[in-house]
C-alpha positions as CSV (number, residue, x, y, z in Angstrom):
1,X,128.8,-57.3,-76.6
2,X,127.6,-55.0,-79.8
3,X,128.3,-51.3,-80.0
4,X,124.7,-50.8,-79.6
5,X,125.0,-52.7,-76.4
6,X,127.8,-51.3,-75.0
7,X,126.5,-47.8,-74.9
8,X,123.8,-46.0,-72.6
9,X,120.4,-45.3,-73.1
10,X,121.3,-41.6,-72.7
11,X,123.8,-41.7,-75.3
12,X,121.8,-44.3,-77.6
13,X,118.7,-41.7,-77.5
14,X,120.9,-38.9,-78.5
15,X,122.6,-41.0,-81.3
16,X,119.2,-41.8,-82.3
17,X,117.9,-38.0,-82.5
18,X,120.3,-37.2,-84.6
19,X,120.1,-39.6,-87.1
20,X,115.8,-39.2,-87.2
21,X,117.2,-35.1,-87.6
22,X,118.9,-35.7,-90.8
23,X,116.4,-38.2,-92.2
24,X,113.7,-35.2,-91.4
25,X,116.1,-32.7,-93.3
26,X,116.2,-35.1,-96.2
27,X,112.5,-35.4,-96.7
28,X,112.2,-31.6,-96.3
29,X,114.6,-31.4,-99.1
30,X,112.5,-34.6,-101.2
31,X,109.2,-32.2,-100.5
32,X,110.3,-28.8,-101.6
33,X,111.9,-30.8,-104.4
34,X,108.5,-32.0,-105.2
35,X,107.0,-29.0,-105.1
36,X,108.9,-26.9,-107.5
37,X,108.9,-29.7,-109.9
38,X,105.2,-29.9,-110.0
39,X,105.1,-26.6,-109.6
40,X,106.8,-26.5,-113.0
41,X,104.4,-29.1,-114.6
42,X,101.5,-27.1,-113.9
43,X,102.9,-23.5,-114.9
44,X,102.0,-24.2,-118.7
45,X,99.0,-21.9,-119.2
46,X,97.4,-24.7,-121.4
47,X,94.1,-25.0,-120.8
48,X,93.5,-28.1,-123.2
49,X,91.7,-31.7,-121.6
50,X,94.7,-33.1,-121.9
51,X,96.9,-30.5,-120.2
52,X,93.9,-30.5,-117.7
53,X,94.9,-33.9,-116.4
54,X,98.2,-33.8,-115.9
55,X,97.8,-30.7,-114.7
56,X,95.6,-32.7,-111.9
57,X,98.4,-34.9,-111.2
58,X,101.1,-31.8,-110.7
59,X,98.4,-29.9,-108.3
60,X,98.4,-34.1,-106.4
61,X,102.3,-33.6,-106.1
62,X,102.3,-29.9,-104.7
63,X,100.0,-30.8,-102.1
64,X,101.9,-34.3,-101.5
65,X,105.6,-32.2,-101.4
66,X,103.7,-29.8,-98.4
67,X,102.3,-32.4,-96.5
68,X,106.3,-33.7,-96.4
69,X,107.0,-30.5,-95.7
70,X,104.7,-29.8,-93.2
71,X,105.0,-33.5,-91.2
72,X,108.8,-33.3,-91.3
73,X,109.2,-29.3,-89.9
74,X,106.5,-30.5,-87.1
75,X,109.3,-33.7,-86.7
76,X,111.5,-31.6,-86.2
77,X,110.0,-29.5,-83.3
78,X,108.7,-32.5,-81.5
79,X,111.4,-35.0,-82.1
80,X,113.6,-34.1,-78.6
81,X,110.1,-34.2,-77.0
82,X,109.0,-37.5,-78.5
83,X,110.5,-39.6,-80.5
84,X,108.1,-42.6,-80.8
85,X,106.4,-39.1,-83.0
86,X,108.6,-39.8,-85.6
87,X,107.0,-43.1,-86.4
88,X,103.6,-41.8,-87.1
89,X,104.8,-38.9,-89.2
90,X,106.5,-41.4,-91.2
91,X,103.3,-43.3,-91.3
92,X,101.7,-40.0,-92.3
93,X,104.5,-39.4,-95.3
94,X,104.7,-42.7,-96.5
95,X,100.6,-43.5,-96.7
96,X,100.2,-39.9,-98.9
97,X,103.3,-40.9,-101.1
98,X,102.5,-44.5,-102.1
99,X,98.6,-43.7,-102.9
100,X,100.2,-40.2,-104.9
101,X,103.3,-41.1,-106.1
102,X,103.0,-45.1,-106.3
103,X,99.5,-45.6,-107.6
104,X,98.0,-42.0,-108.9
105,X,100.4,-39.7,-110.5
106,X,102.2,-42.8,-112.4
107,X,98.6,-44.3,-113.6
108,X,97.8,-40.7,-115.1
109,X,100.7,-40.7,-116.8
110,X,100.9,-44.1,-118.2
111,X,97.6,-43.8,-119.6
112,X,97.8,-40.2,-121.5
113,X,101.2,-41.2,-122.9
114,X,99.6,-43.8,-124.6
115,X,96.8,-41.8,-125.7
116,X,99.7,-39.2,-127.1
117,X,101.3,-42.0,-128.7
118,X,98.1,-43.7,-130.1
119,X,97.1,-39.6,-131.8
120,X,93.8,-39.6,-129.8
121,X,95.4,-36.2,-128.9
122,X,96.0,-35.4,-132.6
123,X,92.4,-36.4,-133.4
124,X,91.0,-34.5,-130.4
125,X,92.8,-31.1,-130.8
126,X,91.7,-31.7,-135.2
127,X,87.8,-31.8,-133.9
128,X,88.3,-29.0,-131.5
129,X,89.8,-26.8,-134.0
130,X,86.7,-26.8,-136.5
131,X,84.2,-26.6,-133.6
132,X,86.2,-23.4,-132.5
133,X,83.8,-20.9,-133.0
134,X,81.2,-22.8,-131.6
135,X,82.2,-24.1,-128.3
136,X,84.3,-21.9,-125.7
137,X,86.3,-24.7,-124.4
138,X,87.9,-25.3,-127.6
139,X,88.2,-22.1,-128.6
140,X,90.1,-21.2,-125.0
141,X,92.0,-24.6,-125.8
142,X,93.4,-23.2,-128.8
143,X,94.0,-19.7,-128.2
144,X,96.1,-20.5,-125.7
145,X,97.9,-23.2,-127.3
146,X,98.6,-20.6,-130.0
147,X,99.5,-17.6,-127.6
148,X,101.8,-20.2,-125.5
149,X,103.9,-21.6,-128.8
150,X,103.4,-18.7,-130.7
151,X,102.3,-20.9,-133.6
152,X,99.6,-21.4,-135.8
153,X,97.1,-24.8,-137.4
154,X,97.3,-28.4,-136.2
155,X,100.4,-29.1,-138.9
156,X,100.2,-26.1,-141.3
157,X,97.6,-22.6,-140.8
158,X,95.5,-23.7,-143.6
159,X,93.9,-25.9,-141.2
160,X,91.9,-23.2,-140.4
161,X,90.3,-23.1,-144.1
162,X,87.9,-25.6,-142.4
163,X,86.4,-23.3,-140.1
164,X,84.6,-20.2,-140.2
165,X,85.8,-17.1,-139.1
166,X,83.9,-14.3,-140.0
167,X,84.2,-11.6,-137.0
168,X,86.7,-8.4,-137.1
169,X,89.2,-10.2,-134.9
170,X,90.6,-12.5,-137.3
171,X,93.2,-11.7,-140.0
172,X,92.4,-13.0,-143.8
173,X,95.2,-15.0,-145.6
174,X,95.8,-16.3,-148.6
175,X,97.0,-19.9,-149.3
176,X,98.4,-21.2,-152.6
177,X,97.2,-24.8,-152.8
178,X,99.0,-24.9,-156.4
179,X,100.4,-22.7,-159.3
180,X,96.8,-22.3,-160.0
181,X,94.4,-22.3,-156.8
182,X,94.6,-19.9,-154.2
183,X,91.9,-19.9,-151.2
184,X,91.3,-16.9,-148.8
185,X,90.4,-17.6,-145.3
186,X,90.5,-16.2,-141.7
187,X,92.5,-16.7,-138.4
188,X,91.9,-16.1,-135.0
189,X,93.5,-13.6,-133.6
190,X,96.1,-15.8,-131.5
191,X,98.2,-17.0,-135.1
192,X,99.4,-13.1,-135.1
193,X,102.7,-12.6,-134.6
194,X,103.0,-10.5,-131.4
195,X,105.8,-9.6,-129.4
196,X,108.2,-10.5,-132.0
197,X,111.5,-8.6,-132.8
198,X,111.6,-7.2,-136.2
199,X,114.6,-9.3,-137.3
200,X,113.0,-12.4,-136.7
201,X,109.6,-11.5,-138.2
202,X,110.7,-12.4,-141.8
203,X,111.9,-15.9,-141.1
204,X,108.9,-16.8,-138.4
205,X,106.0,-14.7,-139.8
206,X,104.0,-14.2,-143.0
207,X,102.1,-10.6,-144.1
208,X,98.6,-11.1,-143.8
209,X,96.5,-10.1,-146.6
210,X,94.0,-8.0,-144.2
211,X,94.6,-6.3,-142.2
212,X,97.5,-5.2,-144.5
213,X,100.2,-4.4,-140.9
214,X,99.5,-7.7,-139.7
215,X,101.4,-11.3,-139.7
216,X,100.6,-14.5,-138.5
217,X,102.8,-17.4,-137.3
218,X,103.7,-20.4,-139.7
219,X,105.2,-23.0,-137.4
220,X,102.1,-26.0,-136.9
221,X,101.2,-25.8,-132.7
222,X,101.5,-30.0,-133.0
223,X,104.5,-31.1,-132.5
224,X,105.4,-28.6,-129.8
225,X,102.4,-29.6,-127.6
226,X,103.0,-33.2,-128.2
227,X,106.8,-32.8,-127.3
228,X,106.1,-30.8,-124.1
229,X,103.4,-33.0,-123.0
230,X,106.1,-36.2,-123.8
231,X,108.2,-34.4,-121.7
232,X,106.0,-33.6,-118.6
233,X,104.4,-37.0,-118.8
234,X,107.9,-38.9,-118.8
235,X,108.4,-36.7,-115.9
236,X,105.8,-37.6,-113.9
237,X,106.7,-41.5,-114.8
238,X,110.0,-41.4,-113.5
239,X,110.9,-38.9,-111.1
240,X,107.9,-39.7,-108.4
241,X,108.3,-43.6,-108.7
242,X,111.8,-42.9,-107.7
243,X,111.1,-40.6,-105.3
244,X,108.4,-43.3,-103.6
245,X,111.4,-45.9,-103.9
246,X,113.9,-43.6,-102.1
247,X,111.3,-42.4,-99.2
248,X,110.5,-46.4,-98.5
249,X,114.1,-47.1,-98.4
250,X,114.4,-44.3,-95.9
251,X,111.5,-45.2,-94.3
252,X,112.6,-48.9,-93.7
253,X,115.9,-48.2,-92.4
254,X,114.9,-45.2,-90.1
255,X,112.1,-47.8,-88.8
256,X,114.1,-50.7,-88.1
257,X,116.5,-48.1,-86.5
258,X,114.0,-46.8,-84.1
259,X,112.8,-50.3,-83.2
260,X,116.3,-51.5,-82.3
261,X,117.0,-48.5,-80.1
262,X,113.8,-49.0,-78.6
263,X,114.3,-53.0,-78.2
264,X,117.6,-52.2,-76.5
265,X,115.7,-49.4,-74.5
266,X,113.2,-52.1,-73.0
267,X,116.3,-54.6,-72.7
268,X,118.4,-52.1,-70.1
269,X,115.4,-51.0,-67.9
270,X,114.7,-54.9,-67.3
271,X,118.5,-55.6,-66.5
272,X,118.2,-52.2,-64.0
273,X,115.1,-53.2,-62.3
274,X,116.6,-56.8,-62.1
């Protein structure tokens, strides 16, 4: 005779309460743990296409992390009322985290990587920064790109001597291209150096020409919105696969736990009546 066996139903459908009570307290923990993570992702303030759509896939994981949340609390509350509950909550859990986390959020991430890594997003941010006076949506792009990294240009400021700014928010410069060209040309507003402590203004920021109190940032926006995109997006590939991974291992054993108690359940009643 098995251990299962050899106890009572009473005792087997406390046994099984408790460990369906810790599984629930795990997932809490897996959805809160969600949460703040793609809370995190989509706390960059970036509003750039690309940004955009992972941003997309962090708002998928909040809302994924409180349904967890949400299904495993209710658990919680009903699972000394009903345990046969616990099955469809777990149905509930696992459907939203294999679409989100199995399909979605990793597809997303796959794809812009590549595009990262391919410089579609160099080639994209280049054409929205001389169209930036004429079109909002780059212009916001950039201005908050700039204001974020506190940075200036694609790889270097005179990459805005391609546009044209004209208006009385913008700062002139000059540029030496070599010992005997210099070019004079406008920034927007978000390349000056703001919020800056005086001792690090001389190593991070150059005197404008006009107005003649202001500087402007020299370090290129590029390579910090392509390393904090790397970053998020590498994020998204590998911490909600495992996640998914980890909830259908739970899910599995949890499952197969509740059918066997169940099984037994059925077994004892027919022995009784007999």
């Amino acid at each position: 005779m098995s251990y299962w066996q050899s106890i009572d139903r009473r005792h087997r459908f406390k046994l099984g309460k408790k460990v369906l009570t810790g599984f629930l307290v795990i997932s809490i923990l897996e959805g809160l743990t969600t949460i703040i993570l793609s809370s995190y992702l989509s706390s960059n303030q970036i509003r750039c296409s690309y940004t955009q759509i992972y941003n997309t896939a962090a708002y998928l994981g909040i809302f994924t992390g409180i349904v967890i949340v949400f299904v495993s609390v209710h658990g919680l509350r009903l699972i000394y009322q009903q345990v046969n509950y616990f099955v469809s909550a777990l149905v509930i859990v696992e459907g939203f985290s294999i679409i989100c986390f199995g399909i979605v959020v990793p597809t997303i991430a796959h794809v812009y990587k590549n595009k990262v890594i391919n410089h579609e997003l160099f080639a994209e941010l280049l054409q929205y920064l001389q169209e930036f006076s004429s079109n909002t949506k780059y212009k916001t792009c950039w201005q908050s790109m700039q204001d974020k990294f506190k940075c200036c240009g694609l790889q270097h400021f005179s990459d805005w001597a391609n546009t044209s700014l004209q208006d009385s928010f913008t700062m002139l410069v000059k540029y030496s291209r070599s010992a005997t060209t210099e070019i004079y040309f406008h920034l927007p507003d978000s390349c000056e150096c703001k919020d800056i402590p005086r001792q690090q203004i001389m190593w991070r920021c150059v005197k404008a020409v006009s107005p003649a109190d202001s500087y402007y940032y020299i370090s290129s926006c590029y390579p910090l919105y392509e390393d904090m995109l790397l970053q998020n997006l590498n994020i998204l590939r590998t911490y909600f696969p495992v996640l998914l991974a980890f909830q259908i291992m739970q899910f599995s054993l949890v499952f197969c736990f509740v059918l066997k108690i169940n099984k037994l359940n059925a077994v004892q009643q027919v022995y009784t009546v007999s």
